[in-house]
Phi, psi and omega in degrees: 000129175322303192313334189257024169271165173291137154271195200199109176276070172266140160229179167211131201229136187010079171093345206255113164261168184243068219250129213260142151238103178245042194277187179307297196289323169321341198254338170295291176327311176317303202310324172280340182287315148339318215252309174349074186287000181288315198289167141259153184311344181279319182280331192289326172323296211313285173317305182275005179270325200273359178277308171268000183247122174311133168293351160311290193287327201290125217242124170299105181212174179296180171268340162352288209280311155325307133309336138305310163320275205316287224296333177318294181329316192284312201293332216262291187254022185259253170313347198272338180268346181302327175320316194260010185279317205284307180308341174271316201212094164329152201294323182299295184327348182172175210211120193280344150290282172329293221254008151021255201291337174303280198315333217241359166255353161302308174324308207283322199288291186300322170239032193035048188233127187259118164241029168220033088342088176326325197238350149316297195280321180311313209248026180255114159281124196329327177284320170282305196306309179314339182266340177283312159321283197278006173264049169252166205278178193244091235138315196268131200301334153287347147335289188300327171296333168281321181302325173282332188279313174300334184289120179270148202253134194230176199291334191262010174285157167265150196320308177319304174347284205280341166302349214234331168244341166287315164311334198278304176304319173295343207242300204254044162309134182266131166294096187236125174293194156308303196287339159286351177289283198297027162266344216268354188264000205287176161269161186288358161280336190287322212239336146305309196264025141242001147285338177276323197286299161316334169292281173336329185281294193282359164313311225259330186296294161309000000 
């Protein structure tokens, strides 16, 4: 049965497979290693084919060709899981900082997987974590914060209704300036890689 196969983080770039390391923290890192304005784009390459490419795997090439590698990595085993993280909990709707500790006791309450667990998170692939996110229940305490933040208050709630859910919203208000508004439109990679870069900032800023 397809389901019960091993997956295989493969890519294949002109003839060539590759075997990927796309676990969380590689792909949190990549995201940062982006954002890095100390690097040039030839090192940054550099850096993320050996981050993401299995040591095994890994090929002494021009960076042309290394690059090509890389953005495989992304399109193919990066980026291809966002959809459905975006289709669970619209972008206005949560916040990956703010809701930190929301997410990581949802996660432990619905599939018992603790991920800030060292050797848990090492061994999570980015893609199963994004299918573990958008499936969590509207039930589970991020759930219920997307769901208040999301909910409209109409005309036909009885005053208790509506008293009741404006309280719920005031308790998960995500704190958003301008510049979080236009974070809150990004796509989730988008929005990942602007977050390593303000973690960064303010590292260097500390």
């Amino acid at each position: 049965m397809k389901l019960l196969e091993a997956v295989q983080d493969l890519v294949e770039v002109e003839g060539v497979k590759y075997d990927c390391n796309v676990s969380v923290p590689a792909v949190f890192l990549y995201f940062e290693l982006m954002q890095d304005d100390g690097l040039t784009e030839a090192e940054k390459i550099d850096v993320a084919y050996r981050m993401l490419v299995k040591p095994d795997s890994q090929i002494e090439q021009p960076a042309v060709k290394k690059a090509k590698v890389v953005k495989a990595i992304y399109d193919q085993k990066i980026s291809n899981g966002e959809q459905s993280a975006e289709d669970f909990t619209k972008p206005k709707n949560y916040d990956f900082d703010q809701d930190n500790d929301l997410i990581y006791s949802s996660i432990l309450q619905q599939y018992n997987i603790n991920i800030r667990d060292k050797k848990v998170i090492a061994n999570l692939r980015w893609h199963d974590f994004l299918s573990l996110f958008s499936n969590l229940d509207s039930k589970t305490p991020f759930g219920q914060a997307v769901f208040f933040r999301g909910v409209k208050i109409t005309d036909d709630m009885s005053d208790e209704q509506k008293d009741y859910y404006r309280e719920m919203k005031r308790k998960y208000a995500l704190k958003k300036d301008g510049e979080n508004q236009a974070f809150a439109e990004m796509d989730l990679p988008h929005k990942v890689a602007y977050l390593a870069k303000m973690r960064a900032k303010k590292q260097k800023e500390g």
